[in-house]
LUMKESE-830942 format. One line per 2 residues: number of its first residue (from 1); for each residue x, y, z of C-alpha. Coordinates in steps of 0.1 Angstrom, whole numbers, plus 2048, in hexadecimal, padded with zeros to 3 digits. Layout:
NUM> X/Y/Z | ...
END
This chain:
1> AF1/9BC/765 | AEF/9A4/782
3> B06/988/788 | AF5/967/791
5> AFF/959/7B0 | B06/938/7AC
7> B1D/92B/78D | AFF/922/772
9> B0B/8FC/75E | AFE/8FD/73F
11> AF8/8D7/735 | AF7/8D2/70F
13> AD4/8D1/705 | ACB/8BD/6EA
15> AB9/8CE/6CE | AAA/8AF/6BD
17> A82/8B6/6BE | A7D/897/6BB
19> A8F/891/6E0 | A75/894/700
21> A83/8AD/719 | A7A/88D/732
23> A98/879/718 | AB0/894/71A
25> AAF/895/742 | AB5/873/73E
27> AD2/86F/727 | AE0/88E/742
29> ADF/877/75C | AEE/85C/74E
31> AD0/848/743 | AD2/83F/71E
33> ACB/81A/716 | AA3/813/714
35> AAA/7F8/730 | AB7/815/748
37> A9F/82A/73E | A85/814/747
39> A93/80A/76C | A96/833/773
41> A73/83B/765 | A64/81D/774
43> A75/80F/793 | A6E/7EC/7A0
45> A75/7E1/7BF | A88/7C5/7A9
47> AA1/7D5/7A8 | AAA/7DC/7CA
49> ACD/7C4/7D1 | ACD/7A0/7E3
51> AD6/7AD/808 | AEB/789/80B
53> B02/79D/7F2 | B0D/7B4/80F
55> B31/7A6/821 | B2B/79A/83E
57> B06/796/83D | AFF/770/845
59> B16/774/860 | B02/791/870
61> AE2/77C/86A | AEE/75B/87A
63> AFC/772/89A | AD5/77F/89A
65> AC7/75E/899 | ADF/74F/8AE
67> AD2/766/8C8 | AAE/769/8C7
69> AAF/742/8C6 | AC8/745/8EE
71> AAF/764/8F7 | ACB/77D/8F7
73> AC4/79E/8FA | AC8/7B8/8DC
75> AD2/7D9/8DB | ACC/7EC/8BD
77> AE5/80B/8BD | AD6/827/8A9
79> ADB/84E/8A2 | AC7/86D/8A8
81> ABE/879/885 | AA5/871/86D
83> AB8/851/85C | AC5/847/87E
85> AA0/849/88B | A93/835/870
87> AAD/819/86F | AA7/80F/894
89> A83/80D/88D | A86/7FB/86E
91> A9F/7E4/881 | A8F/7E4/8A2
93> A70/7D6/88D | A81/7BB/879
95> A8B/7AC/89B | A6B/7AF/8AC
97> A5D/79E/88F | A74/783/896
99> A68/77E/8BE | A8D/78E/8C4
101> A94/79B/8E5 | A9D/7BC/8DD
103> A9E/7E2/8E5 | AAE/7FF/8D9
105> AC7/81A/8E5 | ACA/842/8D2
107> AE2/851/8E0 | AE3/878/8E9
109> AF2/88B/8D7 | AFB/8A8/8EF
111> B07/88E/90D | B12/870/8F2
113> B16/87F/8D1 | B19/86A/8B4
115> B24/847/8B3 | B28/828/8CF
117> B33/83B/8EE | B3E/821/907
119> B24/834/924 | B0A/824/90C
121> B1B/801/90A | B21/7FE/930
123> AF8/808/933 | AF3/7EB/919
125> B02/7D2/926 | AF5/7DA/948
127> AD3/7D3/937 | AE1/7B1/930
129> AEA/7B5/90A | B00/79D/8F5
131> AFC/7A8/8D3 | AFA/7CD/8C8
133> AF0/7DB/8A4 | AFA/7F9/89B
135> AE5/80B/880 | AF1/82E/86F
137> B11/830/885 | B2A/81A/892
139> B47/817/86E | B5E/82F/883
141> B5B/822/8A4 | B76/80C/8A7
143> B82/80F/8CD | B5D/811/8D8
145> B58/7EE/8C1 | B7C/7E4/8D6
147> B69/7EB/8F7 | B4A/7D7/8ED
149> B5C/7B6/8E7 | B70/7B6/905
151> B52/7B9/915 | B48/799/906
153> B29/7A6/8EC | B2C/7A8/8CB
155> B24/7C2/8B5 | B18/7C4/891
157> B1D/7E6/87F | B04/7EF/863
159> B12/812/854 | B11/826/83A
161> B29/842/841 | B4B/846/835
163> B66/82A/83F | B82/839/851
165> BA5/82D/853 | BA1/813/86A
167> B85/7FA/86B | B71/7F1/88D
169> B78/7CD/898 | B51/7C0/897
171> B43/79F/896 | B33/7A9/872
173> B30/7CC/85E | B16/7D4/847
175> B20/7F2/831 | B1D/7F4/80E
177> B3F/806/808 | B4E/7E8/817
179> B3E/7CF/801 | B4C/7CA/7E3
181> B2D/7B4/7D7 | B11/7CF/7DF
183> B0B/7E5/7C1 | AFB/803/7D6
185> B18/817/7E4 | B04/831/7F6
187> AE8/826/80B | ADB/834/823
189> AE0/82B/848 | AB7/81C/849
191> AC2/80C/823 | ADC/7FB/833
193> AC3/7EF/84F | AAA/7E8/83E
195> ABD/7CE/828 | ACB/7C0/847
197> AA5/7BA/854 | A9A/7AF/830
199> AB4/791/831 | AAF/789/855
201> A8A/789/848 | A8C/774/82A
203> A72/78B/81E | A73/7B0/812
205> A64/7C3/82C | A51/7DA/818
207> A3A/7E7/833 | A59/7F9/83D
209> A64/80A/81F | A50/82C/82E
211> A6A/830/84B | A87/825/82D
213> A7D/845/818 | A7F/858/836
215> A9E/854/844 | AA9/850/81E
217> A9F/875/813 | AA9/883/834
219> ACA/879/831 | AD4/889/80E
221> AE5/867/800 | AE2/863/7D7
223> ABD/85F/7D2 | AC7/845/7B3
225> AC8/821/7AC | ABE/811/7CB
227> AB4/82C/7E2 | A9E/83A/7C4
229> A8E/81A/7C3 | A89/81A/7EC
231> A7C/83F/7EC | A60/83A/7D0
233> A50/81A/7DF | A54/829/803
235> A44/84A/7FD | A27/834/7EE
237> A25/821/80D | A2B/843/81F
239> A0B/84F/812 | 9F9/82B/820
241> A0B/829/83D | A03/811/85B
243> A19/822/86D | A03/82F/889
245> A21/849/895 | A26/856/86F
247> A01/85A/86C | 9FD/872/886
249> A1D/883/87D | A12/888/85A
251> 9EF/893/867 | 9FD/8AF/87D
253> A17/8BB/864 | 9FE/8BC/84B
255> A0E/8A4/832 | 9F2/89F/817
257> 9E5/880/803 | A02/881/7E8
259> A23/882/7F9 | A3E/88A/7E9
261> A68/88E/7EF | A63/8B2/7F9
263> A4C/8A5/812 | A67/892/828
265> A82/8A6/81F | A6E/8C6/82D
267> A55/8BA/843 | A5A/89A/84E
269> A7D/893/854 | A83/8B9/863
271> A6B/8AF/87E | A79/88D/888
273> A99/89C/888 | A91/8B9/8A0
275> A89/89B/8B9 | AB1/894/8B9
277> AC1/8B7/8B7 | AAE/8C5/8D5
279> AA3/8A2/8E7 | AA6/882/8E9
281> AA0/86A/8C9 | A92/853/8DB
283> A6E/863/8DA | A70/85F/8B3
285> A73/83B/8B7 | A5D/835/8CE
287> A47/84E/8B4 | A4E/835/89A
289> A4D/815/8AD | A29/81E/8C3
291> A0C/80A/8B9 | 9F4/81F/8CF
293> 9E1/83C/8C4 | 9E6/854/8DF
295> A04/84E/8E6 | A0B/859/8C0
297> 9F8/87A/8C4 | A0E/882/8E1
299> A30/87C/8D4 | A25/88B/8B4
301> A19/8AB/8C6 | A3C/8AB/8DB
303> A50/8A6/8BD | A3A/8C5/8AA
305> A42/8DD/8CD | A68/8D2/8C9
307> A69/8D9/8A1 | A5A/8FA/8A4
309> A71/901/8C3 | A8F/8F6/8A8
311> A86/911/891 | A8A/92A/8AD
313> AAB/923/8B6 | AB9/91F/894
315> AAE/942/887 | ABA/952/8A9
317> AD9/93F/8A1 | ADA/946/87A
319> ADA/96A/884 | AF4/96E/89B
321> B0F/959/886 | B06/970/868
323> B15/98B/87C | B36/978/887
325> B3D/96E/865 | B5F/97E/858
327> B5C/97B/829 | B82/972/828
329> B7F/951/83D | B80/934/821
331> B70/91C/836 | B56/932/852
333> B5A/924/876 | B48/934/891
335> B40/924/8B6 | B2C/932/8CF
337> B26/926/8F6 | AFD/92A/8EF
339> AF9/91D/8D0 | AE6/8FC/8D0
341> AFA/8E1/8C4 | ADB/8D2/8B9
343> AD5/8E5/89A | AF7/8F0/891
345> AF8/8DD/873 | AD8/8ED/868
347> AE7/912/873 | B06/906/860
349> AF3/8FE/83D | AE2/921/83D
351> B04/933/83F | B12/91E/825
353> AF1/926/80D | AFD/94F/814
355> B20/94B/814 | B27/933/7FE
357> B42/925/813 | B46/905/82A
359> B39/90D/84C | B42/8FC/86B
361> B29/90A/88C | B33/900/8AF
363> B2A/900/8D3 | B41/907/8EA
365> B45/8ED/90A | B53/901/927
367> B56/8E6/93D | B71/8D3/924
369> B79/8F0/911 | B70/8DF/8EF
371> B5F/8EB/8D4 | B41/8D7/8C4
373> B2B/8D7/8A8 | B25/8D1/882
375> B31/8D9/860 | B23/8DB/83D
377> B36/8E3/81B | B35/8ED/7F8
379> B36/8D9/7DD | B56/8E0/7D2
381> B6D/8DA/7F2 | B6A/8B6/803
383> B66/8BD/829 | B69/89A/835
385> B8B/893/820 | B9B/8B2/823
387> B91/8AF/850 | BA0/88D/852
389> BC1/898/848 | BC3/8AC/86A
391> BAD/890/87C | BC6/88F/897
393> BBB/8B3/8A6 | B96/8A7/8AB
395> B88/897/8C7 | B6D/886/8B1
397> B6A/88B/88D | B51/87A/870
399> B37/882/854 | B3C/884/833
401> B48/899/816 | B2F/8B3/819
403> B23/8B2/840 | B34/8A7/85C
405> B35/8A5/881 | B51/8AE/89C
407> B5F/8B6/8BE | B83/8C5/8C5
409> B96/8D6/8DD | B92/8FF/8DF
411> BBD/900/8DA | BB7/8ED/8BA
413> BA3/903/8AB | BBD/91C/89A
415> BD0/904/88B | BAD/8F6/877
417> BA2/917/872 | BC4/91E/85E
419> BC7/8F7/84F | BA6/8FD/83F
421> BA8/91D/834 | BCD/91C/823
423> BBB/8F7/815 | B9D/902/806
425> BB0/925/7F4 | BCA/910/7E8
427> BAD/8F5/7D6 | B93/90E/7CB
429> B94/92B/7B8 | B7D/94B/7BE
431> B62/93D/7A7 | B63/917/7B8
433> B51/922/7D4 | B2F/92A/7C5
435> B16/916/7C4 | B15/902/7A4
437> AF0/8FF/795 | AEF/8E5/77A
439> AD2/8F3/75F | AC2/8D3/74C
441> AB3/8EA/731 | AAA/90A/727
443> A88/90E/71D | A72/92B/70F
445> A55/93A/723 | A38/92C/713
447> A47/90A/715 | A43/907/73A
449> A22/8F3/73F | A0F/8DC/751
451> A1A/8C1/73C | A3D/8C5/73E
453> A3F/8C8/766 | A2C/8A8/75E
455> A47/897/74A | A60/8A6/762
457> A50/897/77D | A53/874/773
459> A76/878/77F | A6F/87C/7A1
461> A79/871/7BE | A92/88F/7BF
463> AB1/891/7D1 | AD8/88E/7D2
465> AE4/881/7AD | AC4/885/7A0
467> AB8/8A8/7A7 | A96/8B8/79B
469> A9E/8C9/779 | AA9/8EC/777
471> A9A/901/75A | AAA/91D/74E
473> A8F/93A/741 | A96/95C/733
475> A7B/97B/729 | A74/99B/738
477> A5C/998/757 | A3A/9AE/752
479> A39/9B1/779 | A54/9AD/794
481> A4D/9B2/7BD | A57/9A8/7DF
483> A3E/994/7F1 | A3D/987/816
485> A43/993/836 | A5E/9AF/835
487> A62/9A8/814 | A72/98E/816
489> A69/979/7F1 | A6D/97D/7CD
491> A4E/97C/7B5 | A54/984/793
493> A37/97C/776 | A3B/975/751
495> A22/97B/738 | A20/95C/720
497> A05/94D/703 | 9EE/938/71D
499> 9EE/955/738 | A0B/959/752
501> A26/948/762 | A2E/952/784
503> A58/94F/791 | A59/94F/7B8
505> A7E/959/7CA | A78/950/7EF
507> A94/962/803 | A9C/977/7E4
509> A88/996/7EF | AA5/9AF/7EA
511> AAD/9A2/7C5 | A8F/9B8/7BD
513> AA2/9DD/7C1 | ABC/9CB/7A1
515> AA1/9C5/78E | A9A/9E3/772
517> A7C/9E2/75E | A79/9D5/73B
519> A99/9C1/73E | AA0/99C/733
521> AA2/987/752 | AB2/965/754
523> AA1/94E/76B | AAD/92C/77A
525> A94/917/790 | A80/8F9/791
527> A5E/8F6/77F | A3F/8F0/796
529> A18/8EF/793 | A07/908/7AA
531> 9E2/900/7B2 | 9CA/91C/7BE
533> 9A3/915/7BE | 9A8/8FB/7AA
535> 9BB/90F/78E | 9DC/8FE/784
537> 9F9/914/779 | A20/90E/773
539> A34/923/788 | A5F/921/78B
541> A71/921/7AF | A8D/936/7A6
543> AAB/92B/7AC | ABF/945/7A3
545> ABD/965/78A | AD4/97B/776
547> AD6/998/75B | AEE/996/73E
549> AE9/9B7/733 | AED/9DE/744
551> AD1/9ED/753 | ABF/A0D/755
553> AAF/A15/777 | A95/A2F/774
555> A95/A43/798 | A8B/A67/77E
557> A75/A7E/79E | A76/A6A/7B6
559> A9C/A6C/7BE | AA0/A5A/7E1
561> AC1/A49/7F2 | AB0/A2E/7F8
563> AAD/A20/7D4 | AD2/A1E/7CF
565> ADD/A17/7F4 | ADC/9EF/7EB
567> AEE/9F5/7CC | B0A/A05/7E5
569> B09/9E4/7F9 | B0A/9CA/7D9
571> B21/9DB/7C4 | B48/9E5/7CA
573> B4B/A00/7AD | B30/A18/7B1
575> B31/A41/7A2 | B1B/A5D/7A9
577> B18/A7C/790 | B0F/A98/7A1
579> B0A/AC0/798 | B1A/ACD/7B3
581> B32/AC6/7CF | B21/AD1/7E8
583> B0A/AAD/7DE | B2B/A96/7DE
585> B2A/A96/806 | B0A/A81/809
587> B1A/A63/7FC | B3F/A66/810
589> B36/A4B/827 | B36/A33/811
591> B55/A29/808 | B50/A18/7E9
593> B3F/A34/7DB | B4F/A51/7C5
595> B3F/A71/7BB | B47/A86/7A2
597> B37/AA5/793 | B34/AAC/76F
599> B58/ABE/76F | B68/A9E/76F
601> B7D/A94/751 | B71/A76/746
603> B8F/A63/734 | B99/A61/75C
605> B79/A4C/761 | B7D/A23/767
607> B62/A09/762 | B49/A0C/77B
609> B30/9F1/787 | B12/A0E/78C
611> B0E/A31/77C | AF8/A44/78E
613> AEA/A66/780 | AE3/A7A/79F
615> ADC/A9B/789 | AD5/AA3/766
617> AF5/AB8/756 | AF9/AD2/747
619> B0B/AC4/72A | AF8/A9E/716
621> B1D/A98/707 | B33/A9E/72A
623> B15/A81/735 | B1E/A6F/718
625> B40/A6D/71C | B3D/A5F/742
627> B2B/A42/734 | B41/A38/71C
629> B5D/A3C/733 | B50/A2B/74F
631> B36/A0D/73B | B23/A03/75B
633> B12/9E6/760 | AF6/9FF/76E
635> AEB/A25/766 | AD2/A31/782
637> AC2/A52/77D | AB9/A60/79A
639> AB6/A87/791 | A99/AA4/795
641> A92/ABC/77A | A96/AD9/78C
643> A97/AF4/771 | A78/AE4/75A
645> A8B/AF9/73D | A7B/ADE/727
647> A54/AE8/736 | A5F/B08/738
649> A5C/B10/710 | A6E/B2D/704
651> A61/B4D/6FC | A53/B55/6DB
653> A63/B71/6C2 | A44/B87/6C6
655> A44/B7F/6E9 | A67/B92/6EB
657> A5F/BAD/6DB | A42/BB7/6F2
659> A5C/BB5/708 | A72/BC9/6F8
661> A54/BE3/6EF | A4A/BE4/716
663> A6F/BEE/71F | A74/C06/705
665> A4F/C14/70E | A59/C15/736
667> A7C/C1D/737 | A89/C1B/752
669> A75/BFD/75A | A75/BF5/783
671> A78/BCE/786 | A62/BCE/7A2
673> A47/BE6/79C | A41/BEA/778
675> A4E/BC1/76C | A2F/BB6/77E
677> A16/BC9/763 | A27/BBC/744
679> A26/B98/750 | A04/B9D/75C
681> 9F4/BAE/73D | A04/B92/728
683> 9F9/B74/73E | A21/B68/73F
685> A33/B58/75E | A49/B6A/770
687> A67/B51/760 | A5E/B58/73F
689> A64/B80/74A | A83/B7C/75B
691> A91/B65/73B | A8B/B7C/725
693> A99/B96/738 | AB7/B7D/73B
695> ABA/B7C/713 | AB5/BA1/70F
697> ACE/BA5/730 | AE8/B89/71C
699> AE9/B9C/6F4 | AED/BBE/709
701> ACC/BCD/6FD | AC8/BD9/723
703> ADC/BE0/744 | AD0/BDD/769
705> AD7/BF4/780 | AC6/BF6/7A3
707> AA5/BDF/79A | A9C/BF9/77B
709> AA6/BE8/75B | AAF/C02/740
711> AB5/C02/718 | ADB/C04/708
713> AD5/C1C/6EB | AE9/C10/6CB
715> AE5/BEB/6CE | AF3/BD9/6B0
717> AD3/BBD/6AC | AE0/B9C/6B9
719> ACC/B7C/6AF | AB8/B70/6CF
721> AC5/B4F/6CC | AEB/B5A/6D4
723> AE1/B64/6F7 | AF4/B4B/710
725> AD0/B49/721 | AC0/B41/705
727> AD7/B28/6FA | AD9/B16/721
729> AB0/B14/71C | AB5/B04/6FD
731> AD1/AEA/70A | ABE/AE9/727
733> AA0/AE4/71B | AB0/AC3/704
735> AC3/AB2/71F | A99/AB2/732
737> A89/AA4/715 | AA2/A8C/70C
739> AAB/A81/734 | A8C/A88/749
741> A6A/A8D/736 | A76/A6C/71C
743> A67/A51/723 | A76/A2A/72F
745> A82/A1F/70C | A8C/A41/6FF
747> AA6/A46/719 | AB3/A23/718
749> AB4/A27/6EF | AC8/A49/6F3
751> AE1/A35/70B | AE4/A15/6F8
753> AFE/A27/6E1 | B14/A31/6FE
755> B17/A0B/70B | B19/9FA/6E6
757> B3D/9F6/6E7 | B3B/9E2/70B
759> B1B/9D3/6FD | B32/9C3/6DB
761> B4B/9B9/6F6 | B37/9A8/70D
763> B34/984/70E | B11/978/6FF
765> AFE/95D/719 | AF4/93F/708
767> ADF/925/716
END
């Protein structure tokens, strides 16, 4: 048995064969008129909202007019991650279109941070600006917004991030949370500008729409409704693109032909990203705004160095926090005065995916003895909401519910570290902080086929809200092995009708010591289509994997520690039968290990988690009774067969009395001398002698006495069998056949009786 790791939800699958799998994603998603059915399986770029429906918006456009026609200057305001990067460009394009004199402004994030800083507005209006646009950022800047008017510019905010108590004072702001009018709640920041250029355009800009389904994907808003329709005609433009900066990005990445969601999310966004969280932002714009050639290949090339130096530092950093983490924070915060601020939030996301807790990773600043950095949550607890209520002991604070960003004072850091711990134990059980995998269907083997990642794919793009469907699959796998460097993957195949289908676990590696051979395995993942020489096969990304039923782990000869050492680390209840006592002090360092030896009294036993049989007993029933005392989820047999009593087969009756002739003939008969003659005239081992001896030795048909074996006249005749010898080689003899020299299903069959009562008691999985 192996518990999943994340909580599986089952949606209800509709058993109607005359229902598509593609119409039952659908109705799970909301979708069940033919009209929105139609608009999800078939966006048109008709449906994307009249920007004039924005508040705010004609305002913002006759303050844009007002001053390309008096030659002001504009400043464009931007941020330094993919959606911020995007959203000047869009912007920045828009106006040059317009003959606006314009430029733009990224801040740093390591001598800014997010936001209007008012070291950046002093630099702007040095540069002679009277109008600046903020794109991505700018909803929570309110005394910065303060500072700009009373230095006589205006500024127009265009946001998507949450609104926070108090509103800036700005000459216009575009956010759709603010406008009541504006159907689409969640654009993205480059959305957001992007309608803002379409109605200062008075033409949809569609050329742009690559650099909207950039900055869209990259920043994880609900790929539905609006933003769905953005991101399918922009990765179709994406694949065309003009863009001479995106072209040689794509080139050097190796971004093929067909692009798809993946393709940003893990390619292409990553790498404009890295330009912000270790440089300056600015060389992606300039990336994205270049109409030269070599200039392209350059920044391209610098942006590749600066990605690959990215993925340096975050594993170095990954690493180290893994060993500060303590399991009993609720909410993990950790700060170091070396980490990178830069990719904090990345560090921060693979703890959470471990833990399964909210992470918050920061760099310390000695010279203002603040701590810095980013968070990222679990589903279940709201990090933004739940931060805000103790706003007043950050220095900066903003995001949303599941990332944010923030900088507070090192004396402060106590009293969060308790407020969010005592908050998130008193709002979430033990269970609510697992990751929650929604499973659209369940879905036999031989149903997985081209054709249906086909249909599945006509949902795409993927994202937040609309996810890629997860398939739930269950059989036994016909072949299961690590794979990569160190081990590091998961491959598991399934034998089906139309050949095999192939499950790959990347970062799963160690999931393969829990996995026992012919046992049902339930599989969660995503469905794609694998191409190899031009051969086509359905394979599953697993997801997640678990084992409803108790397993039998064959270690029979080859007993070795190092089998059942990462049971020891998974599992809290482990027991160890040995023989002997002696044996019990190999496993005393482990402290959630106990060893017993066959003497125990079972009744005392508790439920264990893993059983494992270190060596065979003496006694089948005294085994029998520690399994059905102790009905582990596990039974590990790790024991030798050091007697062979089963190979060794007992003597036959006229093979005792040649024995018994040879004595009588020889008496006294010296063991060491004369034995040897007897055993070598009649081609027998030297254990078959000495048993016999035993037997003869046991029924007192003989006495020892100083290595010469003599005959007890007037013997009453004893049946052989009634020798205690005899009858341990007999016992013996049983417990080999039946525990060592049985085969796979004959040993799980003789131990299927011993867990049937926790086997009618357990919970049956249905999916």
């Amino acid at each position: 048995m192996l518990k999943s790791k994340a909580n599986w939800i089952v949606e209800t699958v509709d058993e109607d064969v005359d229902v598509s799998i593609i119409d039952q994603l659908l109705q799970r998603r909301g979708i069940t008129t033919e009209s929105e059915r139609q608009q999800f399986l078939y966006p048109s770029l008709d449906q994307i909202s009249d920007p004039s429906q924005f508040n705010d918006m004609d305002e913002a456009k006759e303050r844009v007019f007002s001053a390309i026609e008096n030659g002001e200057k504009i400043f464009v305001y931007g941020d330094y991650d993919a959606d911020g990067v995007t959203s000047t460009t869009v912007l920045m394009k828009a106006l040059q279109t317009l003959d606006a004199k314009c430029d733009y402004y990224i801040p740093n994030r390591f001598l800014e941070g997010y936001g209007l800083n008012k070291v950046a507005i002093d630099y702007m209006a040095n540069e002679g600006a009277s109008l600046i646009i903020t794109v991505d950022n700018g909803i929570a800047n309110v005394e910065e917004a303060a500072y700009i008017k009373s230095l006589g510019m205006d500024v127009i905010i265009t946001d998507h991030h949450e609104v926070q108590d108090e509103v800036p004072d700005a000459l216009a702001i575009i956010h759709p949370k603010l406008s009541p009018a504006y159907p689409c709640k969640y654009l993205a920041g480059v959305g957001v500008a992007f309608q803002f250029a379409y109605h200062l355009l008075d033409y949809m800009p569609t050329e742009w729409l690559d650099l909207v389904a950039i900055g869209t994907v990259a920043d994880l808003v609900p790929l539905v409704d609006e933003n769905r329709v953005l991101v399918t005609y922009g990765l179709k433009q994406l694949a065309k693109t003009d863009n001479i900066g995106l072209q040689t990005l794509k080139k050097i990445a190796n971004v093929g032909e067909e692009i798809s969601e993946k393709d940003i999310g893990f390619i292409l966004a990553p790498r404009i990203n890295a330009v912000g969280r270790l440089d300056n932002a600015t060389l992606a714009v300039q990336l994205l705004l270049t109409e030269d050639e070599e200039e392209a290949q350059f920044l391209a090339e610098e942006i590749e160095e600066l990605n690959k130096e990215r993925q340096q530092i975050v594993e170095k950093i990954v690493q180290q926090a893994e060993g500060k983490v303590n399991n009993n924070d609720g909410v993990i915060i950790l700060y170091d005065e070396q980490w990178h601020e830069g990719v904090l939030g990345i560090a921060a996301s693979r703890l959470v995916q471990k833990f399964d807790r909210p992470v918050i990773m920061l760099t310390y600043k000695q010279d203002t003895n603040e701590l810095k950095g980013s968070a990222r949550s679990i589903g279940a607890f709201d990090l933004f909401e739940n931060c805000m209520e103790i706003k007043h002991l950050f220095s900066a604070f903003g995001g949303h519910a599941q990332a944010a960003g923030m900088t507070f004072p090192m004396e402060n850091l106590d009293e969060i570290k308790q407020f969010l711990h005592e908050r998130i134990y008193s709002l979430l059980d033990k269970e609510d902080f697992k990751r929650q995998i929604h499973i659209d269907a369940s879905v036999s083997i031989d149903a997985l086929t081209e054709n249906l990642v086909q249909q599945i794919n006509a949902l795409a793009p993927f994202g937040m809200k609309n996810e890629e469907p997860i398939l739930h699959v269950r059989g036994i796998p016909s072949q299961v092995r690590q794979i990569g460097q160190d081990n590091k993957h998961l491959k598991l195949q399934f034998k089906k009708d139309a050949g095999v289908l192939d499950v790959i676990a990347f970062s799963k590696g160690e999931l393969f010591h829990f996995i026992s051979e012919k046992t049902p395995i339930d599989i969660v993942g995503k469905l794609q289509i694998n191409e190899w020489n031009g051969i086509k096969t359905v394979q599953i990304f697993m997801e997640d994997m678990a084992i409803h039923e108790w397993q039998l782990f064959d270690y029979r000869g080859k007993r070795s520690e190092r089998n059942i050492v990462p049971f020891f680390n998974h599992y809290d209840a482990n027991l160890v039968v040995v023989y002997e006592n002696e044996t019990m002090q190999q496993f005393a360092h482990y402290s959630n290990v106990q060893t017993i030896t066959y003497e125990v009294t079972p009744s005392t036993l508790e439920k264990v988690d893993c059983l494992y049989i270190y060596d065979l007993p003496h006694d089948l029933t005294v085994l029998q009774e520690i399994v059905k005392h102790t009905q582990p989820n596990a039974i590990h047999l790790c024991f030798e067969a050091t007697e062979d009593a089963f190979l060794q087969s007992i003597p036959a009756r006229d093979e005792f009395k040649q024995m018994y002739r040879f004595l009588f003939q020889q008496e006294p008969v010296h063991l060491k001398s004369d034995l040897p003659k007897i055993i070598y005239q009649q081609k027998w081992s030297k254990e078959k002698a000495i048993f016999m001896l035993k037997v003869f030795f046991d029924l007192k048909f003989i006495r020892v006495e100083n290595d010469l074996v003599y005959m007890n006249p007037d013997v009453e005749k004893t049946p052989l069998d009634k020798s205690r010898t005899y009858q341990f080689q007999l016992q013996q003899s049983e417990i080999e056949r039946t525990l060592y020299y049985s085969n796979y299903n004959e040993l799980k069959s003789w131990f299927l009786p011993l867990m049937h009562e926790e086997e009618e008691n357990r919970e049956e999985v249905t999916l």
